[in-house]
Biopython code that builds the backbone (N, CA, C, O; Angstrom):
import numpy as np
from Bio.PDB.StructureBuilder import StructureBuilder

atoms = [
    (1, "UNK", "N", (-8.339, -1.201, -6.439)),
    (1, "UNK", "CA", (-7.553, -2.409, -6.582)),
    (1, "UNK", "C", (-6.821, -2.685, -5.280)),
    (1, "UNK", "O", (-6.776, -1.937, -4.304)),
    (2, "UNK", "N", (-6.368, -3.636, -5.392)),
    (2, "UNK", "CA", (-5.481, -4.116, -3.764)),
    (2, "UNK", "C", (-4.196, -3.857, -4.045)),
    (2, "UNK", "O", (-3.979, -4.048, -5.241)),
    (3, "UNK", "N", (-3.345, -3.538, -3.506)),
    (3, "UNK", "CA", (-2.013, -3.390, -3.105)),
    (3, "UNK", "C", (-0.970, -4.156, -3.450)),
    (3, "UNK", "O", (0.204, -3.797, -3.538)),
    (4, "UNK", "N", (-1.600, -5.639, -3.721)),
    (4, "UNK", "CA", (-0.866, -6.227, -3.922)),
    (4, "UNK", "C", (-0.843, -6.773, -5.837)),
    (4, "UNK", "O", (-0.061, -7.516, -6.430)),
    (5, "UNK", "N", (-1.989, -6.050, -6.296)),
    (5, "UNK", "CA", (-1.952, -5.773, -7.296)),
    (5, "UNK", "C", (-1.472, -4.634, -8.408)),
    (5, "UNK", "O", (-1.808, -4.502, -9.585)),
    (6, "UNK", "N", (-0.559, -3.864, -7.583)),
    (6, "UNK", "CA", (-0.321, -2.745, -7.716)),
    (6, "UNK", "C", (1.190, -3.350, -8.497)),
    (6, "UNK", "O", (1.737, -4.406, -8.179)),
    (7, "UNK", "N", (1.733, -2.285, -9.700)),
    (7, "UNK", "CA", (2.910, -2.662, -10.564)),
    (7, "UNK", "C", (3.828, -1.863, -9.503)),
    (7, "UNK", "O", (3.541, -0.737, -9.095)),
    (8, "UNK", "N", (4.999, -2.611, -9.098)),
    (8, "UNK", "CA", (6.045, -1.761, -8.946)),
    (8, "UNK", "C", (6.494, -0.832, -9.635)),
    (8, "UNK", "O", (6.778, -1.003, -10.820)),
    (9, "UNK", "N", (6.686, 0.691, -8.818)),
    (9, "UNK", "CA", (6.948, 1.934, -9.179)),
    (9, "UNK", "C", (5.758, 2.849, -8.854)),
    (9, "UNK", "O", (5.829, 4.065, -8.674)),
    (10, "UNK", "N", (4.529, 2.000, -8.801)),
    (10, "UNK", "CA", (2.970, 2.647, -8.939)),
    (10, "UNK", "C", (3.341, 3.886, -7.623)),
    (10, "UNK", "O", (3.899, 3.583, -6.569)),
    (11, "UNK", "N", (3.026, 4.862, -7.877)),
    (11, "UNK", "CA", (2.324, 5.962, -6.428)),
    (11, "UNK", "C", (0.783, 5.847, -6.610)),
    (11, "UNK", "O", (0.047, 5.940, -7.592)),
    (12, "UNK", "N", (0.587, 5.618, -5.338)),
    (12, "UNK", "CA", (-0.892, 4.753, -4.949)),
    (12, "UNK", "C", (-1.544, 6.011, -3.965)),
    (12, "UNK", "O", (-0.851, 6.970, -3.625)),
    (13, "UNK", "N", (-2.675, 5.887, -3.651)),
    (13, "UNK", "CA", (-3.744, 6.632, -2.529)),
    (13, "UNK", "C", (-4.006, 5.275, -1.210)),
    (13, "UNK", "O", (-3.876, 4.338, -1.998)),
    (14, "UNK", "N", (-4.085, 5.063, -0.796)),
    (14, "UNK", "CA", (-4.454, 4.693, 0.063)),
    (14, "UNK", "C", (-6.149, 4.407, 0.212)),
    (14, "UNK", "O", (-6.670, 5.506, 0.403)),
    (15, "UNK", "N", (-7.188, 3.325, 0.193)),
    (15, "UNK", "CA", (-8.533, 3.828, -0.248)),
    (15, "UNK", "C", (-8.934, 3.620, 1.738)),
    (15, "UNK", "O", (-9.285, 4.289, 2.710)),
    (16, "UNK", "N", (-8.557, 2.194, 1.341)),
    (16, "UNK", "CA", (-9.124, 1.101, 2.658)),
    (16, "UNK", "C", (-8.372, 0.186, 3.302)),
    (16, "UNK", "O", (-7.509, -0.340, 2.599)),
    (17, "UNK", "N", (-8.432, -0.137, 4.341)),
    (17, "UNK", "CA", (-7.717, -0.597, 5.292)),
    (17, "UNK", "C", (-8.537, -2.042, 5.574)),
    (17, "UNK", "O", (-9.716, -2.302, 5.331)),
    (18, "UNK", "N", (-7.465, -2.911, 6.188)),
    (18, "UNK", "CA", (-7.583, -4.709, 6.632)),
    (18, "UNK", "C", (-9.039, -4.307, 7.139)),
    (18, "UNK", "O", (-9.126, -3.258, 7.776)),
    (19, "UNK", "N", (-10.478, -5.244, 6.849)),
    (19, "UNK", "CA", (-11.184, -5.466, 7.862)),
    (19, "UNK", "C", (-11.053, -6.212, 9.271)),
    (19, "UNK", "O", (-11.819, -5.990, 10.210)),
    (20, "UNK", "N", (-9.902, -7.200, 9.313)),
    (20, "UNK", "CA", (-9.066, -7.523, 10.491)),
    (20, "UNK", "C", (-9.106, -6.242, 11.411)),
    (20, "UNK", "O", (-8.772, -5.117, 11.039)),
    (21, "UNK", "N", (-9.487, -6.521, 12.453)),
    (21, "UNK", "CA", (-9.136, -5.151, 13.286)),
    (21, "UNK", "C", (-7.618, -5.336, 13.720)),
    (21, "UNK", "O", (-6.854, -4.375, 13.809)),
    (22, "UNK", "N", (-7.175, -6.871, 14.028)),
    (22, "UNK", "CA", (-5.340, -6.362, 14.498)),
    (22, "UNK", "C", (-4.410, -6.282, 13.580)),
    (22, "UNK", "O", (-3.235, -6.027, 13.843)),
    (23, "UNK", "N", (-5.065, -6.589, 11.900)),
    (23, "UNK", "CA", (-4.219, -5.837, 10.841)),
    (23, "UNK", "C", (-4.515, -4.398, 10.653)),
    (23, "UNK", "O", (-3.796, -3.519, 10.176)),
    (24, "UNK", "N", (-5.438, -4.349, 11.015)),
    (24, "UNK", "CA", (-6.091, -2.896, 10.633)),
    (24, "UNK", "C", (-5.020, -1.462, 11.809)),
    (24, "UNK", "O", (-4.690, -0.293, 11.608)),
    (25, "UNK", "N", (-4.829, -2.463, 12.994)),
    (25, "UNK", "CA", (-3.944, -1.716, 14.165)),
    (25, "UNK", "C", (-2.387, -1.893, 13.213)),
    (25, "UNK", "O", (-1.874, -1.046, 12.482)),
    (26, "UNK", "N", (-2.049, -2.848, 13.429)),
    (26, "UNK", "CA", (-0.801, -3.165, 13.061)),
    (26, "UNK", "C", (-0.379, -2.133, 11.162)),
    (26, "UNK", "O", (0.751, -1.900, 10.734)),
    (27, "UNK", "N", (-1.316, -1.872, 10.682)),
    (27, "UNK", "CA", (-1.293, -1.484, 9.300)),
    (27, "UNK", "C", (-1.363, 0.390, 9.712)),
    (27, "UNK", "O", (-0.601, 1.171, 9.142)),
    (28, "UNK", "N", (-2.201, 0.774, 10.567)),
    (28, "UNK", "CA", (-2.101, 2.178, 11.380)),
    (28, "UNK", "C", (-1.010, 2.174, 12.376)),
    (28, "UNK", "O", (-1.136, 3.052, 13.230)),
    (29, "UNK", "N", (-0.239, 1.612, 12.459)),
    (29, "UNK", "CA", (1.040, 1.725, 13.702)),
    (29, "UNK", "C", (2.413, 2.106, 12.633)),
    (29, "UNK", "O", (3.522, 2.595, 12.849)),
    (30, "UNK", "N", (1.860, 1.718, 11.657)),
    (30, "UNK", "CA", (3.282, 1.881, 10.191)),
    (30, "UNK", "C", (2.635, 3.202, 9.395)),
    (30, "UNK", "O", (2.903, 3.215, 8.193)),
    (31, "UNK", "N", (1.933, 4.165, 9.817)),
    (31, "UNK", "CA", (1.665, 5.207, 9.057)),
    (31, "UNK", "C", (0.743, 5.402, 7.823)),
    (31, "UNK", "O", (0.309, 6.411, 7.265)),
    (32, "UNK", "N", (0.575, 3.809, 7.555)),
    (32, "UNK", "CA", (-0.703, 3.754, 6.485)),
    (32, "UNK", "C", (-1.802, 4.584, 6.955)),
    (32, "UNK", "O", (-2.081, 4.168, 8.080)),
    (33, "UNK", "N", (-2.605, 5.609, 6.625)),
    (33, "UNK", "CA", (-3.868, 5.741, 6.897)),
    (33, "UNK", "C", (-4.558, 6.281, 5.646)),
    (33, "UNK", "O", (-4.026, 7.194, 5.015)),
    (34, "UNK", "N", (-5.697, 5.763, 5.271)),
    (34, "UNK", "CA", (-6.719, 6.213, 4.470)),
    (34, "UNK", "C", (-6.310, 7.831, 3.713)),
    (34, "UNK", "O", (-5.886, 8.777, 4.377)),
    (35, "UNK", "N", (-6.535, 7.872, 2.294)),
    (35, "UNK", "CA", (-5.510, 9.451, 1.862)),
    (35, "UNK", "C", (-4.143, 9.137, 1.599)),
    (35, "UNK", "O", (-3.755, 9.476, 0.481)),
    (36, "UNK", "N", (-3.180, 8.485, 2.463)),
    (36, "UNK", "CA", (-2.146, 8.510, 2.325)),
    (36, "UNK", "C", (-1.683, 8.363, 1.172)),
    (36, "UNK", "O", (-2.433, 7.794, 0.380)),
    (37, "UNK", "N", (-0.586, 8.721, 0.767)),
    (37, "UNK", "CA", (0.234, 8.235, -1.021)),
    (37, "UNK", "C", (1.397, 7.338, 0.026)),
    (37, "UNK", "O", (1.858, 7.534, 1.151)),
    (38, "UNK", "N", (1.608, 5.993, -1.311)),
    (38, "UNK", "CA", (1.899, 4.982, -1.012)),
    (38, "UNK", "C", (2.955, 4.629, -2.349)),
    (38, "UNK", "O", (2.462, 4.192, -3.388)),
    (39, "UNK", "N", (4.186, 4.817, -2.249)),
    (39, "UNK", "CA", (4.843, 3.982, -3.199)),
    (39, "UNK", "C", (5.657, 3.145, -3.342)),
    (39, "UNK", "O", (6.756, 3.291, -2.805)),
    (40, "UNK", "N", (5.338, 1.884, -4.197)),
    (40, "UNK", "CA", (5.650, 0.616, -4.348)),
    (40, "UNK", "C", (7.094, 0.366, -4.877)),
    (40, "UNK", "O", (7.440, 0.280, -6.055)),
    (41, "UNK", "N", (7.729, 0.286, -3.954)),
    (41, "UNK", "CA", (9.462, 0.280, -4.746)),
    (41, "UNK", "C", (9.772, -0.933, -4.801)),
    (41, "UNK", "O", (10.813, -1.054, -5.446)),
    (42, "UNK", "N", (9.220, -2.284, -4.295)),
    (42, "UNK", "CA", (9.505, -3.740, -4.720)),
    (42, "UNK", "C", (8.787, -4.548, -4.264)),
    (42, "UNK", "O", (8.119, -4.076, -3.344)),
    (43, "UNK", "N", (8.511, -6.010, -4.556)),
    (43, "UNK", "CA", (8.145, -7.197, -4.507)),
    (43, "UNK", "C", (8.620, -8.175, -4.280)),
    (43, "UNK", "O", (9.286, -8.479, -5.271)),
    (44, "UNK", "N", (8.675, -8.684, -3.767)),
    (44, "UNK", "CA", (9.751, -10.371, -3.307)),
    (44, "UNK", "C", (8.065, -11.214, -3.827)),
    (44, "UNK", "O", (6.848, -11.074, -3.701)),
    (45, "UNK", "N", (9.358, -12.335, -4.610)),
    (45, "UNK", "CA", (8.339, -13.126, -5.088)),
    (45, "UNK", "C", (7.454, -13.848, -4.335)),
    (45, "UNK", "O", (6.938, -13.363, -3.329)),
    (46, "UNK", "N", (7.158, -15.288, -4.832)),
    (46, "UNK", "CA", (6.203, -15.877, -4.358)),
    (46, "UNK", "C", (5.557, -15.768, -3.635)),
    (46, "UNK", "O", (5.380, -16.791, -2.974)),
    (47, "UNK", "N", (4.730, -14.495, -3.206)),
    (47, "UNK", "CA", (3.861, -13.738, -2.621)),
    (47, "UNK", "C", (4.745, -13.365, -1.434)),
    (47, "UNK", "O", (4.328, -13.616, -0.303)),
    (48, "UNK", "N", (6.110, -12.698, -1.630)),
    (48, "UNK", "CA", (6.869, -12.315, -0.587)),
    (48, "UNK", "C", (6.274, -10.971, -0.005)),
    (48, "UNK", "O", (5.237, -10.440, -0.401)),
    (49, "UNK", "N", (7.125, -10.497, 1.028)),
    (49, "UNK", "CA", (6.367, -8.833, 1.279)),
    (49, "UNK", "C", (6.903, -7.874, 0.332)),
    (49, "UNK", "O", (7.776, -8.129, -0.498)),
    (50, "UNK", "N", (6.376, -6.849, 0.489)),
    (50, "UNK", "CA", (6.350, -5.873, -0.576)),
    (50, "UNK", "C", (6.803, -4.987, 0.079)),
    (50, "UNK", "O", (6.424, -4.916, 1.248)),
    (51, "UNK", "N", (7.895, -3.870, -0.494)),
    (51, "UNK", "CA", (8.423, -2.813, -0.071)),
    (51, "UNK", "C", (7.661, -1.246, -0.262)),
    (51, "UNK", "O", (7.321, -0.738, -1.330)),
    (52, "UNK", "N", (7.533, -0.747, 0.929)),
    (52, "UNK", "CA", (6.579, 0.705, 0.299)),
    (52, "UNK", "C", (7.890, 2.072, 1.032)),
    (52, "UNK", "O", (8.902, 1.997, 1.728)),
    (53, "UNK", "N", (7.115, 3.191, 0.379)),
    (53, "UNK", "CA", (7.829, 4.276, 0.815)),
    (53, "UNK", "C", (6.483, 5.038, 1.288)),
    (53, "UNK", "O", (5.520, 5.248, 0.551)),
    (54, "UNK", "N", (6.615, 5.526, 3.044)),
    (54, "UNK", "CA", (5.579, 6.296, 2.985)),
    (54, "UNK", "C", (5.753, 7.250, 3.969)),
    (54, "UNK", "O", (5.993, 6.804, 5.091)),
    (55, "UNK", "N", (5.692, 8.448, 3.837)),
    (55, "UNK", "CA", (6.318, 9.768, 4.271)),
    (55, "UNK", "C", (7.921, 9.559, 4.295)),
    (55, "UNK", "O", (8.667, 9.928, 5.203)),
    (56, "UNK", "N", (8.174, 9.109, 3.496)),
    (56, "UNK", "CA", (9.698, 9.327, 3.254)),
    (56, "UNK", "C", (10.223, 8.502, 4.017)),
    (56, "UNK", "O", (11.344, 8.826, 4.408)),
    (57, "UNK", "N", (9.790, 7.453, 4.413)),
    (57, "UNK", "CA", (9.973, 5.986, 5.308)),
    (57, "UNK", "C", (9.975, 4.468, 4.513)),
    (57, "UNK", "O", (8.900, 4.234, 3.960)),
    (58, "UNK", "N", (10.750, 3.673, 4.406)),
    (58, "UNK", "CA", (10.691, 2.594, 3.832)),
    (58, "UNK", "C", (10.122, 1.485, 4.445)),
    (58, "UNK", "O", (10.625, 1.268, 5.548)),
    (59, "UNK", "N", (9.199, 0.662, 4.098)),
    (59, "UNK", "CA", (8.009, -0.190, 5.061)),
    (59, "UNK", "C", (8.354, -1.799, 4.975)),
    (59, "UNK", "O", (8.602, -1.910, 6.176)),
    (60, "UNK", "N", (8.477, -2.600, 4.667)),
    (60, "UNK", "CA", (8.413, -3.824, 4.747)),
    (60, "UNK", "C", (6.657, -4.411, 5.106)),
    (60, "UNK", "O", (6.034, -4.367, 6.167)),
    (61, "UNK", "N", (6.295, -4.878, 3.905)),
    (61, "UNK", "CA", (4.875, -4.862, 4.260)),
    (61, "UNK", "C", (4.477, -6.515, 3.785)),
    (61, "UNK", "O", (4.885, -7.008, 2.733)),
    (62, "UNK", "N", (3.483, -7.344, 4.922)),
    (62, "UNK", "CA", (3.974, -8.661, 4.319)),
    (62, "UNK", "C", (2.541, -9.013, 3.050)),
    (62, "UNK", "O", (1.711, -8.246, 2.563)),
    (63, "UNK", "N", (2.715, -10.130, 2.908)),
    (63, "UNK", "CA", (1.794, -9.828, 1.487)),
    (63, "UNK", "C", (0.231, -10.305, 1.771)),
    (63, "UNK", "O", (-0.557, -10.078, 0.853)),
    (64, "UNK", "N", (-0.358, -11.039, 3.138)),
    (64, "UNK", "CA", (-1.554, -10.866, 3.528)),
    (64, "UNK", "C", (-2.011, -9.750, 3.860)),
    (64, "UNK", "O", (-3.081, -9.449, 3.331)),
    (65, "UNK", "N", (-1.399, -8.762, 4.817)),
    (65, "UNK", "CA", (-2.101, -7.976, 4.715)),
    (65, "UNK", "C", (-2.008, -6.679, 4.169)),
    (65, "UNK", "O", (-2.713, -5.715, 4.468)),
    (66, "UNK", "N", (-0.641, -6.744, 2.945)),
    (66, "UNK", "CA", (-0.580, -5.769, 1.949)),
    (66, "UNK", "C", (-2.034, -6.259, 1.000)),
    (66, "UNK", "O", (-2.728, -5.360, 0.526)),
    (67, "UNK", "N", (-2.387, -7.593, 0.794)),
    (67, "UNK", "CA", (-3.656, -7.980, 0.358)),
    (67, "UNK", "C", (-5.095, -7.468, 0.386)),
    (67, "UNK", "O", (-5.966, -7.512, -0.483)),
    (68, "UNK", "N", (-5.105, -6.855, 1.913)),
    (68, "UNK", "CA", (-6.042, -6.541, 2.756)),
    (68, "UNK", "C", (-5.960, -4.659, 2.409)),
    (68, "UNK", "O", (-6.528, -3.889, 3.183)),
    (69, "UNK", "N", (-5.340, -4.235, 1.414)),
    (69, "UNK", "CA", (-5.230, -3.268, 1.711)),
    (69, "UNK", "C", (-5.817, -2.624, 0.142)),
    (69, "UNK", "O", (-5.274, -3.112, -0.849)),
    (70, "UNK", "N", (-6.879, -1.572, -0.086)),
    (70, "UNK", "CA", (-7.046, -1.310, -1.062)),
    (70, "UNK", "C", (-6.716, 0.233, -1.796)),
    (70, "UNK", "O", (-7.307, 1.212, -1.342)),
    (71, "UNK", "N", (-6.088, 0.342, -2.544)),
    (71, "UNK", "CA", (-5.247, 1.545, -3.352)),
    (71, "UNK", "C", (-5.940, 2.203, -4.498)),
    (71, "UNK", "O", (-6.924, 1.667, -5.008)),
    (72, "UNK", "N", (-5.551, 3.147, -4.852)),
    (72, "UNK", "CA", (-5.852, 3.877, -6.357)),
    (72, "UNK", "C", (-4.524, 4.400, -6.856)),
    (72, "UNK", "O", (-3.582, 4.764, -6.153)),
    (73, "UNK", "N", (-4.599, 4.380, -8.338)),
    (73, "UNK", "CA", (-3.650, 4.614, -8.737)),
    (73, "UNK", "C", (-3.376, 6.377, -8.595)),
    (73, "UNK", "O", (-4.510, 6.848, -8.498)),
    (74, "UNK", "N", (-2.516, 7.345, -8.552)),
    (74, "UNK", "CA", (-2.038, 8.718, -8.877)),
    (74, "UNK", "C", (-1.570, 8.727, -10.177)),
    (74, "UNK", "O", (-0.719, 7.889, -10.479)),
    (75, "UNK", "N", (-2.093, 9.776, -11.279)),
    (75, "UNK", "CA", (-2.208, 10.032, -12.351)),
    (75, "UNK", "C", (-0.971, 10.658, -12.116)),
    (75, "UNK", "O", (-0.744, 11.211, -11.040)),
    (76, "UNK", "N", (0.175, 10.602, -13.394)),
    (76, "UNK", "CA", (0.914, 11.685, -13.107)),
    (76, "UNK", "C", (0.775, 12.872, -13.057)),
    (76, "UNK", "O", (1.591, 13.469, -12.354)),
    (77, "UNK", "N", (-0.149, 13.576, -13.670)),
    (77, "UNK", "CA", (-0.702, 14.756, -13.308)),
    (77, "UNK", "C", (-1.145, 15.348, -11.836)),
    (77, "UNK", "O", (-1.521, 16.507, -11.662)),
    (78, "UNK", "N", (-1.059, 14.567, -11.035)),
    (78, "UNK", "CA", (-1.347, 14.312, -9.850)),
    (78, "UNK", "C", (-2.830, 14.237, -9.165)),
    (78, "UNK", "O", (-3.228, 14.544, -8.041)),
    (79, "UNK", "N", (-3.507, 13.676, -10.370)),
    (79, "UNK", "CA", (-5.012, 13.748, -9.941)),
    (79, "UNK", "C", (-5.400, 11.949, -9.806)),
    (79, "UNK", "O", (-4.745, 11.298, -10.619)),
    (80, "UNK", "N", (-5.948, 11.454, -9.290)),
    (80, "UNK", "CA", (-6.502, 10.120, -8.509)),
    (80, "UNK", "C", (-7.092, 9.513, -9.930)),
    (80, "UNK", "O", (-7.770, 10.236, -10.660)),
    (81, "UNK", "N", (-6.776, 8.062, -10.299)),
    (81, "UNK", "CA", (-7.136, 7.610, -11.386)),
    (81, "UNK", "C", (-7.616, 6.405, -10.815)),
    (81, "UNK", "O", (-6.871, 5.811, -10.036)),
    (82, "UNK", "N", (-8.823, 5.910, -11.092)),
    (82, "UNK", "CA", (-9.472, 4.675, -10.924)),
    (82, "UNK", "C", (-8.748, 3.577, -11.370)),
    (82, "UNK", "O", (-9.221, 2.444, -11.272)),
]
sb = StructureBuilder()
sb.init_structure("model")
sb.init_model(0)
sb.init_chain("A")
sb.init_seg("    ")
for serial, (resi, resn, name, xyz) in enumerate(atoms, 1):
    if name == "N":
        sb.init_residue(resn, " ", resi, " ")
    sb.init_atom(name, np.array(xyz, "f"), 0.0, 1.0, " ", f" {name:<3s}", serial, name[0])
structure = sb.get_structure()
């Protein structure tokens, strides 16, 4: 699923990254990389940016290319859920 489909609170995986190559830079310069766990602590509406936590860092992420970005959910068990 995309990122921006993701419910606030979700802890996410990280699948895939912007096919944009200067979102794809700009999205690897903020610590996103492929694997990573990703969690969604808010939303600003009308397709505002979305807030992430990732390595213990708070992100400001805007909502095209939080769009561009594709996730899996983390089971609480801590195993990867489709």
């Amino acid at each position: 699923m995309r990122l921006t489909d993701a419910q606030t609170g979700a802890q996410l995986t990280l699948q895939g990254l912007p096919v944009d190559p200067v979102a794809e830079g700009q999205v690897r310069s903020l610590g996103l990389l492929p694997g990573g766990a990703v969690h969604l602590l808010r939303r600003a509406p009308f397709h505002g940016p979305l807030l992430l936590e990732v390595d213990g860092r708070i992100i400001a992420l805007g909502w095209k290319i939080a769009s561009g970005l594709e996730v899996a959910l983390i089971a609480a068990s801590g195993s990867e859920a489709d």
